[in-house]
C-alpha positions in Angstrom: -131.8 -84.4 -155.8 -129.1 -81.8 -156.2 -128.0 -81.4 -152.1 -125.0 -79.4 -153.0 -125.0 -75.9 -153.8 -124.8 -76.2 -157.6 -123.6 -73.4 -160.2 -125.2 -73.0 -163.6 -122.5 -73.2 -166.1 -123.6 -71.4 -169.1 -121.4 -68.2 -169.2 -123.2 -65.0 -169.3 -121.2 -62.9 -171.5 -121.6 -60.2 -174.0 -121.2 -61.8 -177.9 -118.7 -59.2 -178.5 -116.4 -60.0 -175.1 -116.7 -63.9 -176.2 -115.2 -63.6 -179.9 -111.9 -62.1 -178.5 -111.6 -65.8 -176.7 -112.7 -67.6 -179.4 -109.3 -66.6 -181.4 -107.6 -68.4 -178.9 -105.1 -71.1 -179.4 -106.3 -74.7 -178.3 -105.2 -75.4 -175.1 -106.6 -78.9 -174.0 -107.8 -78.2 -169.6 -110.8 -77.7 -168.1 -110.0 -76.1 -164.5 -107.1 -77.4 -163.5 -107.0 -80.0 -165.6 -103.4 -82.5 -165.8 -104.9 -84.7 -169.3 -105.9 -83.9 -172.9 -108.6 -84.9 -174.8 -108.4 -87.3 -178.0 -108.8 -85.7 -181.5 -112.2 -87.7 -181.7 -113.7 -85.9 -178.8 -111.9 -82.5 -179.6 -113.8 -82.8 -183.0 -116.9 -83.2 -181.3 -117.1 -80.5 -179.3 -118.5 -76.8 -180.8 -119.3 -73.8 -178.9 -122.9 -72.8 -178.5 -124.3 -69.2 -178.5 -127.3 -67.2 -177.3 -128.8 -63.9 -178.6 -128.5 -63.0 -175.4 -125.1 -63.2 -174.7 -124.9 -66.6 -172.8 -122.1 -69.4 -173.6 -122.5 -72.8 -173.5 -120.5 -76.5 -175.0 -122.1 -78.4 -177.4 -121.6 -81.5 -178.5 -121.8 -82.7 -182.3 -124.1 -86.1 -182.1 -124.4 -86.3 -186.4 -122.6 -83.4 -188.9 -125.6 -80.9 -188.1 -126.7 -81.6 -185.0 -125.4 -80.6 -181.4 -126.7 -81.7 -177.9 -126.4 -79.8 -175.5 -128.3 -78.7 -171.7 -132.1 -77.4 -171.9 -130.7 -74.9 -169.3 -128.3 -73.1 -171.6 -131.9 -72.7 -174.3 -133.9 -69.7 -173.3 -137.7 -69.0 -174.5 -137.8 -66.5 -177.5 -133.8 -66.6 -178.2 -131.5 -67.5 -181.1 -128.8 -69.9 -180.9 -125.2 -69.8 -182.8 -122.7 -72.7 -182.9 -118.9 -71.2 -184.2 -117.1 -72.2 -187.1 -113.6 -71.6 -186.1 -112.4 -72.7 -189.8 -113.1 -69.0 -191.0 -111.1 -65.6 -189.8 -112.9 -63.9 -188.3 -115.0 -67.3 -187.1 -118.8 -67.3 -188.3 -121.3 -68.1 -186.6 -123.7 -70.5 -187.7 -127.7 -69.7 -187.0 -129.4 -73.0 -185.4 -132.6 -74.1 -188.1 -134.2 -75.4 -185.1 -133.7 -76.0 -181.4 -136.0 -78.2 -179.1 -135.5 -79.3 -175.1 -136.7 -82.5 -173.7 -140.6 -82.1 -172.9 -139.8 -82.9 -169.3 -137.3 -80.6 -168.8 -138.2 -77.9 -165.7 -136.4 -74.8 -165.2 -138.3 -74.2 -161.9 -136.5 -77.7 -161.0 -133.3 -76.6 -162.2 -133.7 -73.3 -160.4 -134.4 -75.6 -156.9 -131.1 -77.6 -157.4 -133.5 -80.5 -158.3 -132.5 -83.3 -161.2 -134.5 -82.8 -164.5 -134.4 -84.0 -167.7 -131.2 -81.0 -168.9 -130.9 -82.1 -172.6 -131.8 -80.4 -175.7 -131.0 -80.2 -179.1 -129.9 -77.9 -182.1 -130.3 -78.4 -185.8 -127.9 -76.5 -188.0 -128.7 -75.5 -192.3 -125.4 -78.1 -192.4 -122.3 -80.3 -190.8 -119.7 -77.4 -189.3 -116.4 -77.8 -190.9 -113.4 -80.1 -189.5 -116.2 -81.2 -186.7 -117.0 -84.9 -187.0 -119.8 -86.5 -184.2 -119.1 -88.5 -181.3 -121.2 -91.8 -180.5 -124.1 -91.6 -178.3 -125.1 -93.7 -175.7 -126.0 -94.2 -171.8 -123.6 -94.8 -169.4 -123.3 -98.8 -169.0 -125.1 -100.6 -165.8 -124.3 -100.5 -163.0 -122.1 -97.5 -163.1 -120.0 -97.3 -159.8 -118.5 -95.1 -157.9 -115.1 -94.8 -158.8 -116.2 -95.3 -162.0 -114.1 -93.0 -164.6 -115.6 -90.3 -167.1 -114.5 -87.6 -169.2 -116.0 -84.4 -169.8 -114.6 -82.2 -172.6 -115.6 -78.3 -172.9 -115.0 -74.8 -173.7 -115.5 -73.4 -170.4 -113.2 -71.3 -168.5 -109.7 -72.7 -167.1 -110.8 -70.6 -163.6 -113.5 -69.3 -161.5 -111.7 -65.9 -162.3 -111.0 -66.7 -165.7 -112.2 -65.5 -169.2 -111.0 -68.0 -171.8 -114.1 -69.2 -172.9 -113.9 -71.3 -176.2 -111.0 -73.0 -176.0 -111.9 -77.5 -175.8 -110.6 -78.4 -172.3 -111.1 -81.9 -171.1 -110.6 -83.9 -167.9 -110.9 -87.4 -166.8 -113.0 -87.2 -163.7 -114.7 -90.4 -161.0 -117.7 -91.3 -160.4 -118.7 -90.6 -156.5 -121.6 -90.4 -154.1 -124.6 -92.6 -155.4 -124.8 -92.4 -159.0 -128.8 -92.8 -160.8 -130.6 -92.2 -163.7 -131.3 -88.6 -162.9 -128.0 -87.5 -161.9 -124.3 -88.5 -161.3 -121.7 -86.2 -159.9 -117.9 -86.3 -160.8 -115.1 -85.7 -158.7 -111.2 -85.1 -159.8 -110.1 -88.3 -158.5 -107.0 -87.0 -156.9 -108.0 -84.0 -154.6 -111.7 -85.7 -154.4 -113.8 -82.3 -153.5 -111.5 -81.2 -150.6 -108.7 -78.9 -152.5 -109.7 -77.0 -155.7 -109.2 -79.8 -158.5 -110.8 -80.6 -161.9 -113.9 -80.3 -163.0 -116.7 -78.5 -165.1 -116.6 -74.6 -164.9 -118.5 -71.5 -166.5 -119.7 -71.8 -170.2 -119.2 -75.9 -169.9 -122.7 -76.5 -169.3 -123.9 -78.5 -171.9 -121.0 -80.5 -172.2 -120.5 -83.7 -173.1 -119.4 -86.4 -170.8 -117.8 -89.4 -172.8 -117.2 -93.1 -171.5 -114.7 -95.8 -172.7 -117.2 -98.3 -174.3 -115.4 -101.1 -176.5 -112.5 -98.8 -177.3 -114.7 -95.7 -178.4 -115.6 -92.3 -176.4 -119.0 -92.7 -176.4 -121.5 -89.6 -174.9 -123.2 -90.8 -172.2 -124.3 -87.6 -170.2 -124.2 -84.1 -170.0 -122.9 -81.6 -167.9 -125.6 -79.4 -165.8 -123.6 -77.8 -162.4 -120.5 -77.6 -160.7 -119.3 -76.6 -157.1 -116.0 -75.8 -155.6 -113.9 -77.6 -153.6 -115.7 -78.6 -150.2 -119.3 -77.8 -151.9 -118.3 -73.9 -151.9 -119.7 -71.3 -155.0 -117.0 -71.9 -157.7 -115.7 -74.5 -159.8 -113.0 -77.4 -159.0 -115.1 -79.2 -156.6 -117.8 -81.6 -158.4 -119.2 -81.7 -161.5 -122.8 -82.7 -161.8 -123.6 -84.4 -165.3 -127.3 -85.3 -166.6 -127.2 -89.1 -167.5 -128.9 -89.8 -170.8 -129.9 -93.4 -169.3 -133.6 -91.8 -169.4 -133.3 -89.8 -172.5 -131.5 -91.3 -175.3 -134.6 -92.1 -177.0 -136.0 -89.3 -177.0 -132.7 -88.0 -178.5 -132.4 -90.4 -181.5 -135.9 -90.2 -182.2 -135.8 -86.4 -182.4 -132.8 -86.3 -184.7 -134.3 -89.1 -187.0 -137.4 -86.6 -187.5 -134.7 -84.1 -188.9 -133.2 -86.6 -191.3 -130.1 -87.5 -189.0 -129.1 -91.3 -190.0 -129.0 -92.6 -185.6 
């Protein structure tokens, strides 16, 4: 159960305010961030968008199909993922989009662990984007335990740089599950403003070391700042996929993906 006073963060922003930061250069930090991510996860990672103006990280799991969180998917809307390879970029219209059957939003709404996946199905791959492997985080995963989530949230609570892939390499802490695990910048460990997931990362992917390879093993659903305050910089609550890979590969088979 989510204790902590979580944030949502899917940005809510007007299409037309979000394209200006999509022209930006890349710039490799989530908030406050002090690593970069590899090309292999950088090529993962798309930018999903709503009809309604809310901004969310994706991650590509085969050439035409992103994961991302069932929070960011909203009844009777469209969803976008941006191809950056064209000026201006286009925007690419999702075939199909489906969240886990056991997802809640009157869970999520209660700061309460549910199933926070979902999936998109694009007409076809997205240029220079390549998928990441997918997985579940290996048993038992401690605390202390490193992860690294990768996005195009904001770089501040303040900020407005949506779109740009930030990525930082945060720890494992409190009692990690099945049904949630919450990430901490190892260094300023929740008490000073530090890394961690901000608004418009929701969605994103959370990658462990696994044999040499970045493999997605969660996905990112809150954040707080520092010392459990409204904000971001404090912890970063990911939704393990422990619980729902299967569902995940079995859905992508039925759309022809080769997982």
């Amino acid at each position: 159960m989510m204790t902590q006073p979580p944030r949502s963060l899917a940005a809510a922003l007007a299409v037309s305010a979000c394209a200006v930061s999509l022209w930006a250069p890349p710039a490799y930090a989530i908030t406050g961030s002090r690593s970069a991510p590899s090309a292999a996860v950088a090529r993962a990672i798309v930018t999903v968008m709503g009809s309604r103006g809310n901004v969310c990280t994706g991650s590509l799991i085969a050439p035409n199909i992103v994961l991302t969180a069932a929070h960011c998917i909203h009844p009777g809307a469209s969803y976008r993922v941006v191809d950056n390879t064209t000026v201006p970029p286009k925007l690419v219209t999702a075939q199909a989009v489906v969240t886990h059957p056991n997802y809640s939003a009157q869970a999520m709404a209660a700061h309460r662990a549910t199933a926070d996946v979902a999936l998109l199905r694009l007409p076809s791959a997205v240029p220079n984007k390549a998928p990441a492997p997918l997985g579940a985080p290996l048993p038992p995963l401690m605390t202390g335990a490193r992860l690294t989530v990768a996005g195009v949230g904001v770089s501040s609570s303040s900020g407005d740089d949506v779109g740009t892939v930030r990525a930082a390499a945060l720890a494992v802490t409190g009692q990690p599950g099945t049904l949630q695990v919450r990430l901490v910048d190892p260094v300023t460990q929740n008490r000073t403003p530090g890394m961690g997931g901000c608004t418009g990362d929701s969605g994103a992917p959370a990658f462990e070391d696994q044999d040499g390879r970045s493999v997605i093993v969660g996905v990112v659903s809150w954040s707080t700042g520092a010392n459990n305050s409204d904000g971001c910089g404090g912890l970063t609550g990911i939704t393990p996929l422990t619980l729902y890979r299967d569902w995940i590969v079995q859905t992508a088979r039925s759309w022809g993906a080769g997982l």
